[in-house]
C-alpha positions, -999 to 999 in steps of 0.1 A, spaced: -636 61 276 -604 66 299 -568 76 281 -560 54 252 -523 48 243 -516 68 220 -499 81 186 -500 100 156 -522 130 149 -545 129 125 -559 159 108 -591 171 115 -574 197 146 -582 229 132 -554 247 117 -563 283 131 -554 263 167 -522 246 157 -490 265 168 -467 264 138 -433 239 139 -447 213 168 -432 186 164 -463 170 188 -487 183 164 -470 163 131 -491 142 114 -472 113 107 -478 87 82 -490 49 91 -459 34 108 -441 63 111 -415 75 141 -424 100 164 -398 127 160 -385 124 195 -354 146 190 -370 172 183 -396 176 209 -386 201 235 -404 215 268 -414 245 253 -437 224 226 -461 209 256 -488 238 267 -496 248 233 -496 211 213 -520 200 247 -541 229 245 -548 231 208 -555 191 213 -577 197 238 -598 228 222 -605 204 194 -616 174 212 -644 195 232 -655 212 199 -662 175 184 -676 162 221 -699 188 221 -706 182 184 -709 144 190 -733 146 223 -758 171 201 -755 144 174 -746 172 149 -711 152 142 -731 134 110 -730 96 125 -755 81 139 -729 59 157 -713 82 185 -688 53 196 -666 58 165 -659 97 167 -660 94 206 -627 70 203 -615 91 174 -615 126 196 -600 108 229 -573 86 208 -558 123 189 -555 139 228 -540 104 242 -515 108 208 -502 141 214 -498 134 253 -480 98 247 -448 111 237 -447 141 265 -453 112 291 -429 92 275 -400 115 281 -409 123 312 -398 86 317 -369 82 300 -353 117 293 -366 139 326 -347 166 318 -355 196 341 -375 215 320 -398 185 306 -403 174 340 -420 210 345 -441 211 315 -453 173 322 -461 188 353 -478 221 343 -499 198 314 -511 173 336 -539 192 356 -554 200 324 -549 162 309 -568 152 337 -595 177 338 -603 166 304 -607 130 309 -627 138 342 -651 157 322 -656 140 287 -667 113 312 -691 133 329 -707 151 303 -744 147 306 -749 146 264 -721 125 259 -738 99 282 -773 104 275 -761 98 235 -746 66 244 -772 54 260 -797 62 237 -780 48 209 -779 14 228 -813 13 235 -822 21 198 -799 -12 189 -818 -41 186 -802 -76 195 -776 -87 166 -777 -48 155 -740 -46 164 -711 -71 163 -699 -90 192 -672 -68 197 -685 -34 186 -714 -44 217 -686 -54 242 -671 -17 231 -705 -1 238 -716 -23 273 -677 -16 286 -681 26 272 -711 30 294 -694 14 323 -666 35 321 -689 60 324 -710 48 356 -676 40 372 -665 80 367 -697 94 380 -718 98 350 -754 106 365 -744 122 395 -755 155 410 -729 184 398 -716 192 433 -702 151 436 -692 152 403 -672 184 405 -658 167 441 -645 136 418 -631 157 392 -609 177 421 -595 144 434 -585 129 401 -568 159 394 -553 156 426 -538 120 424 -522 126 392 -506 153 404 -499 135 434 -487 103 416 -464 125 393 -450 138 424 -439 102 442 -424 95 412 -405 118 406 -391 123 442 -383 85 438 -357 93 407 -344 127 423 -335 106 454 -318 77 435 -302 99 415 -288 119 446 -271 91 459 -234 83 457 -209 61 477 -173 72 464 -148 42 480 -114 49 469 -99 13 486 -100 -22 468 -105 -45 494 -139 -22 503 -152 -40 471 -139 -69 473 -162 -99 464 -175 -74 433 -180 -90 399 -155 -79 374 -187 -63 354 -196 -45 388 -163 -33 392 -161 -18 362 -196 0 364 -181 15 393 -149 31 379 -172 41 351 -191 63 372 -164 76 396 -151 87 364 -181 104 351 -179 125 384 -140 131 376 -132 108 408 -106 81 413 -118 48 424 -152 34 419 -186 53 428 -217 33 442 -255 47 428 -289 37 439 -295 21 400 -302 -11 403 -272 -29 388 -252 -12 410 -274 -22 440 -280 -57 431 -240 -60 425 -237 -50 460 -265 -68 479 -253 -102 463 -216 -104 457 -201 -75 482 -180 -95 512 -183 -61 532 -213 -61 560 -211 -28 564 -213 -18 527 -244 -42 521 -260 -26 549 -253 12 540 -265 4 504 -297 -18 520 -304 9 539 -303 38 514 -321 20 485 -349 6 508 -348 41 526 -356 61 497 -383 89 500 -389 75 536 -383 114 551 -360 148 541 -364 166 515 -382 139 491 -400 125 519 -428 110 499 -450 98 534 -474 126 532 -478 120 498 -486 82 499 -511 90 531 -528 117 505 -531 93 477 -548 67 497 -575 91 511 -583 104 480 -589 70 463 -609 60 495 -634 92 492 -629 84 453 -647 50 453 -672 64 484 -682 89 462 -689 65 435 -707 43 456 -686 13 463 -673 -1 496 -641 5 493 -611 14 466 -599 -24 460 -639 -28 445 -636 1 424 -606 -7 409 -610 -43 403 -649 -43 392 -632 -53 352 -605 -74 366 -609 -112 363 -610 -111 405 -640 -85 406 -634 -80 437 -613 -70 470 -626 -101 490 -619 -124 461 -581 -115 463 -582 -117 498 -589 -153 491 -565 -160 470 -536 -141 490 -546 -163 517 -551 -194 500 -516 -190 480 -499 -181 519 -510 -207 531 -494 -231 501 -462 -211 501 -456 -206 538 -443 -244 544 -414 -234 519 -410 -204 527 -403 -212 564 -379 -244 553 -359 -209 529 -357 -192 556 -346 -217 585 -322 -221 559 -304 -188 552 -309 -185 595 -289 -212 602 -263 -202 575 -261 -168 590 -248 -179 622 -223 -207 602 -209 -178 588 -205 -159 620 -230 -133 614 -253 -141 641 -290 -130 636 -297 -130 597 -303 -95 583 -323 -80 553 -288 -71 538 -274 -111 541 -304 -125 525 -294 -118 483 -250 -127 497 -262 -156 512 -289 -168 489 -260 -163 460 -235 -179 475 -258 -208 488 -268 -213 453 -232 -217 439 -221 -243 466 -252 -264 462 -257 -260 421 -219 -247 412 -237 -215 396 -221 -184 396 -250 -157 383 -223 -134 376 -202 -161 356 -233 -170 339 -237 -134 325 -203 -145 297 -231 -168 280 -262 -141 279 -244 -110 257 -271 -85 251 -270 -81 217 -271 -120 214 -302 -128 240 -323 -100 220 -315 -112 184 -318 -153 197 -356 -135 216 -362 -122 181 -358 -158 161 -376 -170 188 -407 -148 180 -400 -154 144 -402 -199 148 -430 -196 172 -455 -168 160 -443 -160 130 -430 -124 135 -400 -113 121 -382 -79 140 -358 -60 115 -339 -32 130 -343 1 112 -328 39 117 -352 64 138 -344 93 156 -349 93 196 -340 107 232 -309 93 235 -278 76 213 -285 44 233 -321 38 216 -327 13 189 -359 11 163 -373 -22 149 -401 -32 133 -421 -66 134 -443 -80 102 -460 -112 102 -456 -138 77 -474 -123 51 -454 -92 54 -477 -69 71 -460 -44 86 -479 -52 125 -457 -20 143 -424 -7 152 -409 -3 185 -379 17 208 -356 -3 230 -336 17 258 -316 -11 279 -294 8 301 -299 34 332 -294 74 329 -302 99 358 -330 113 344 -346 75 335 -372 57 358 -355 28 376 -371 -8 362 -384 -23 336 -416 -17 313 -431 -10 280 -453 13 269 -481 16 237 -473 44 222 -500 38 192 -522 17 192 -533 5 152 -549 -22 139 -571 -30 112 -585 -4 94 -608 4 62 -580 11 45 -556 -13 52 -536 -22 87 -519 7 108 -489 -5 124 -489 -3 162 -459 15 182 -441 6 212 -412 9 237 -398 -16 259 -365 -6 282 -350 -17 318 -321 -6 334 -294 -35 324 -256 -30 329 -242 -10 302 -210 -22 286 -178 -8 308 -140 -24 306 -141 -30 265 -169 -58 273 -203 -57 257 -235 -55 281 -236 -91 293 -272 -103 313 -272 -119 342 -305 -150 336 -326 -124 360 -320 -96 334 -327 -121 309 -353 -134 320 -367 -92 323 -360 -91 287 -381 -118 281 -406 -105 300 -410 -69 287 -409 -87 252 -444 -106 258 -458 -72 269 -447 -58 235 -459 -86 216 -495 -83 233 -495 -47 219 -480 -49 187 -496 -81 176 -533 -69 182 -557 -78 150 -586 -57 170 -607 -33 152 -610 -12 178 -582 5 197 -594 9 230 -600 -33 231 -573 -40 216 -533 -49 225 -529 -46 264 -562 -29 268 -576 -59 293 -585 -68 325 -553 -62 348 -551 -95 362 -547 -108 328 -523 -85 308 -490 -100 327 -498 -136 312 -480 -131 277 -452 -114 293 -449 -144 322 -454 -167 300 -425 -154 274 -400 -163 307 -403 -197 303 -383 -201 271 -356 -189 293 -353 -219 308 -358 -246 284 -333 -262 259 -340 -262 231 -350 -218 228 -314 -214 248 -294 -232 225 -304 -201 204 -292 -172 219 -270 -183 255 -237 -180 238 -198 -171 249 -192 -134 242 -159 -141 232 -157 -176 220 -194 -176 209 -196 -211 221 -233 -221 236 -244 -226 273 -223 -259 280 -251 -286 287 -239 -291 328 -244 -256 333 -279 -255 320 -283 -287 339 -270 -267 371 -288 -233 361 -320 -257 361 -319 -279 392 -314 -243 413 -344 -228 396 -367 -236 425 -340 -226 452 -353 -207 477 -387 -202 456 -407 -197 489 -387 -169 497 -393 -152 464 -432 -161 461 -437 -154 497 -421 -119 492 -447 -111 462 -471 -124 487 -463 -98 512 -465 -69 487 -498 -76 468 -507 -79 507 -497 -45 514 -511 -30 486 -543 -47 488 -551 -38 529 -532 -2 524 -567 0 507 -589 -23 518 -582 -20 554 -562 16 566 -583 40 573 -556 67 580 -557 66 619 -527 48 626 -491 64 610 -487 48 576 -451 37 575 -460 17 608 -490 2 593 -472 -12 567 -447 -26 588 -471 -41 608 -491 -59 576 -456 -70 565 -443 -89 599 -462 -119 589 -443 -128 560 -403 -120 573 -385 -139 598 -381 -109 621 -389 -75 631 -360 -61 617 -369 -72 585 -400 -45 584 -381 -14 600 -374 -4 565 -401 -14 541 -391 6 508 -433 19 509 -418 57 503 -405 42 466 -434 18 458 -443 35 429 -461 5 414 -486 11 434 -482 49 445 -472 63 407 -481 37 385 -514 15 378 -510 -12 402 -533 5 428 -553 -28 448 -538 -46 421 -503 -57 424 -518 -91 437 -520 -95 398 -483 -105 392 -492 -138 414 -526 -143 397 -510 -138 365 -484 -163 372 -505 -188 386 -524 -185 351 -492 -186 328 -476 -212 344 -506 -236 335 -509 -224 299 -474 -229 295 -479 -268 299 -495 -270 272 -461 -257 253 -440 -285 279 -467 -311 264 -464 -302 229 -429 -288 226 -417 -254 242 -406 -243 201 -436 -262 182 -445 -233 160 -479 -247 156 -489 -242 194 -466 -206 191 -495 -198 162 -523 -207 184 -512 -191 209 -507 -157 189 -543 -163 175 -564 -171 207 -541 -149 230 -516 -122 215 -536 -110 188 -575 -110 206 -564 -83 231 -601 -78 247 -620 -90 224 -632 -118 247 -629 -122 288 -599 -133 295 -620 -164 306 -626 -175 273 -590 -165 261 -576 -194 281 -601 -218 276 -601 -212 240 -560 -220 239 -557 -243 264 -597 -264 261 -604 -264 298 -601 -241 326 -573 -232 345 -559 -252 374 -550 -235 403 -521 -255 418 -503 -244 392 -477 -220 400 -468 -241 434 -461 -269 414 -438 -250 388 -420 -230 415 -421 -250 442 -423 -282 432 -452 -306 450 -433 -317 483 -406 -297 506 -383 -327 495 -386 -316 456 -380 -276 459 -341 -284 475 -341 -291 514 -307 -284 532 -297 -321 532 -302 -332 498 -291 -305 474 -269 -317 447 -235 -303 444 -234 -293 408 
């Protein structure tokens, strides 16, 4: 019974304890809008505290039994999904509108937050009710899914300490306090040093090699700062501008250095604070009895284990590294053509891009004339409509910022299924990336459906120069991406909240959003949305026969670089024990997988905030799992027809809409009849022989 995703307030908080005017305290009808706009810092403490006064009244209420149901499950999940709906929206902001004053009222709330969760979990009546009423059930007493709620509820909480003596307990509660403070912390030192970052250049040729788009960005931002010339940042489309097209060493190098630099030591040194975090969640799991963090964490993950991803980290090396070497002899011996001599982190993306053209005649950056923004999300949206049956209509709602956008999704009977925000384009006080977040989570309910709410954003190009935002096939593919993590959530049929939408095991939940990528490659969905911004003519067939036959260029590189991470995260806590200096250790776990030393002197651990602020903790391994499961489910689509609306439907009924209803197990093998095959992903991204994934010698030449 951790933190649900949250939403609306319902009305049962007592209205002696509700401050007057909070715009966090509204009850808002069944697919309503949160009122964003007019949520302000000062409305935090007391909508948080009156939340929380509430819920321990009815925990206390529910544990004595004195709540009038002899089923405690139901106002259990009631009382934690009203405290999870006031705080979505205050955590929300803090991720796309930090303003000063939020960020210190997110800050100030958080103890508390966490301090509540700690101890609704550790309540000795609470648990001793539970477990009780699951005794008193006799087989077949409960559905299959109201049981699953109940078996996982009691787990939840063994795995927080329920049933320990008071002093461990109160030792547990101290350190989960501590790590989200600490986590809040990384991440936030991450965005105060990206957004502290800017190269003014004032002379042309320093740029030269820049896309037009880039260009433009640039003298957009030098004149925000009421400069002439053009102005580098730290956000990624300025970055990724740089590392690929800039001609300039030097430049590549400065912004290599300060984006993979970031947090690494001054004032937002955020070293200390990753060597906390990783001591806490070792005496975390010690406490709770397991032998080390990567078995706490991944107990309800499909892996189960630390060892079992150790496995398949080595197991997927060991596939990838022939590749990977044959990518990287590659961009080595291109280097020194070039004149560069030894190959450097900051040649890799300038050499890589311009490899790609020579050998495919594909020019990302000329590519991005064909993927419009506004085009690529309403071709995505008839593309959700022909395949699941969900159609997204774009309605008014207020928000954080004029850039948003509202929509809503029904299904083909017209249920309305939920509503979600879009925020495509990067601010100072936004979180680099891309994600999505459940902001409610509905479903079906006794009196009809409640629509779930979501958000989905990245940090895209904005328009600049009269041109509108135009996606390079990465962004697109991003878009594509963050899509199937908002279609898990908002097409959830799950009668329960806290099992339903992306409420699964973590190895699992990237699957609809990896497998949504794949339409960005085929045909037949492209002919849909990939056309000309100003002549609206689609992706001329060479091209997408060009954009295709690179797909798998340099692919070792790419899958031996997620390698390298998930193998970083997973021995930072399987393995470090905190007697060697961290940023070393890392460097030292990353050596295998880069061509040289100078590849690990900066490492970008300071910013890993997937794994140091957000929920990918022993888990980032999960991508590549993920992947290795999408990319086999997806045949089934290549078998059938990547826009066969009958095999979209099954895949919204066994997949989408099941949330975790089932194991993920029986998920797949319910879509796809069989069990997954493993070789998979190599044989996707890599193709089955060096020969096939584009050797040196036999590239075509567009």
């Amino acid at each position: 019974m951790g933190p649900r995703p949250a939403g609306r307030v319902r009305d049962e908080l007592n209205e002696s304890e509700v401050p007057l005017n909070n715009p966090l305290l509204e009850r808002l009808e069944p697919g309503g809008r949160i009122p964003f706009d007019r949520i302000r810092a000062e409305h935090v403490e007391p909508a948080l505290s009156a939340a929380l006064a509430e819920a321990r009244r009815r925990i206390d209420e529910v544990a004595s039994g004195s709540a009038g149901a002899d089923d405690p499950l139901k106002p259990l999940d009631d009382l934690a999904d009203r405290v999870a709906r006031v705080w979505a929206p205050v955590s929300h902001l803090a991720n796309v509108h930090a303003t000063p004053t939020l960020r210190q009222a997110h800050a100030a709330a958080l103890p508390d937050l966490a301090k509540f969760w700690t101890r609704l979990l550790h309540h000795d009546g609470l648990h001793r009710r539970l477990r009780e009423f699951s005794a008193s059930r006799e087989e077949g007493a409960l559905s299959a899914l109201r049981a699953r709620h109940l078996r996982k509820t009691l787990r939840e909480f063994r795995r927080a300490g329920a049933g320990l003596e008071a002093g461990r307990k109160q030792r547990l509660e101290r350190l989960r306090v501590e790590l989200a403070e600490l986590g809040r912390r990384f991440e936030e030192n991450v965005l105060d040093e990206t957004a502290a970052f800017a190269k003014h250049l004032s002379e042309p040729d320093s740029l030269a090699g820049l896309p037009e788009d880039a260009l433009a960005l640039a003298a957009q931002r030098a004149k925000e700062r009421d400069l002439p010339g053009w102005t580098l940042t730290l956000d990624m489309p300025s970055v990724q501008a740089v590392l690929k097209h800039a001609d300039d060493r030097g430049l590549r190098q400065e912004i290599y250095e300060a984006y993979m630099g970031r947090c690494a030591g001054g004032e937002h040194d955020n070293g200390p604070l990753a060597e906390r975090i990783l001591a806490a969640r070792r005496e975390l799991a010690g406490l709770l009895g397991y032998d080390g963090f990567p078995d706490y964490r991944l107990e309800d993950a499909m892996a189960r284990t630390g060892e079992a991803v150790r496995r398949f980290l080595d197991d997927l090396a060991g596939r990838t590294r022939p590749f990977y070497e044959r990518d990287a002899r590659q961009l080595e011996a291109r280097a020194r053509q070039a004149g560069m001599g030894a190959l450097q982190p900051w040649d890799v993306a300038y050499l890589t891009e311009r490899m790609r053209k020579e050998r495919f005649d594909v020019d990302d950056e000329a590519l991005r004339s064909w993927f419009p923004l506004e085009e690529v999300q309403a071709g995505l949206f008839e593309i959700a409509r022909h395949l699941f049956g969900l159609s997204v209509t774009e309605e008014d709602a207020s928000a954080w910022h004029e850039d948003v956008s509202f929509f809503e999704v029904r299904d083909e009977a017209g249920v309305h299924l939920g509503s979600f925000y879009t925020d495509w384009f990067p601010r100072d006080t936004k979180r680099q990336g891309a994600w999505m977040d459940s902001l409610i989570s509905g479903g079906p309910r006794s009196g009809g459906f409640e629509p779930n709410l979501g958000f989905v954003g990245a940090n895209f190009t904005p328009p600049s120069g009269g041109r509108p935002a135009l996606l390079t096939h990465a962004e697109v593919r991003t878009l594509f991406h963050e899509f199937g993590h908002l279609l898990h959530h908002v097409a959830s049929r799950v009668e329960i909240p806290g099992r339903g939408g992306v409420n699964v095991a973590w190895d699992w939940v990237e699957v609809p959003s990896q497998i949504m990528e794949n339409w960005t490659w085929e045909a037949e969905p492209l002919a849909v949305f990939a056309r000309h911004h100003e002549t609206g003519e689609p992706l001329p067939p060479d091209l997408l026969d060009q954009l295709l036959a690179a797909r798998r260029f340099m692919g070792g590189w790419r899958q031996m670089r997620q390698v390298a991470l998930a193998n970083l995260d997973l021995e930072l806590h399987r393995s470090y024990s905190g007697d060697a200096p961290l940023m070393a250790y890392a460097a030292e776990a990353l050596r295998p997988f880069v061509p040289s030393r100078r590849f690990v002197e900066l490492h970008g651990l300071a910013s890993f905030s997937h794994v140091f602020g957000g929920g990918y903790a022993s888990a980032y391994y999960s991508y590549l799992w993920s992947e290795t499961l999408e990319a086999d489910a997806f045949s089934r689509f290549r078998s059938e027809g990547s826009m066969n609306p009958a095999t979209g439907r099954a895949f919204l009924d066994c997949v989408l809409s099941q949330g975790d209803r089932h194991d993920p197990e029986e998920l797949f093998r319910a879509f796809m009849g069989r069990d997954p095959e493993p070789g998979a992903l190599i044989r996707r991204n890599l193709g089955t022989t060096l020969d096939e994934a584009s050797p040196i010698d036999s590239c075509p030449k567009g």
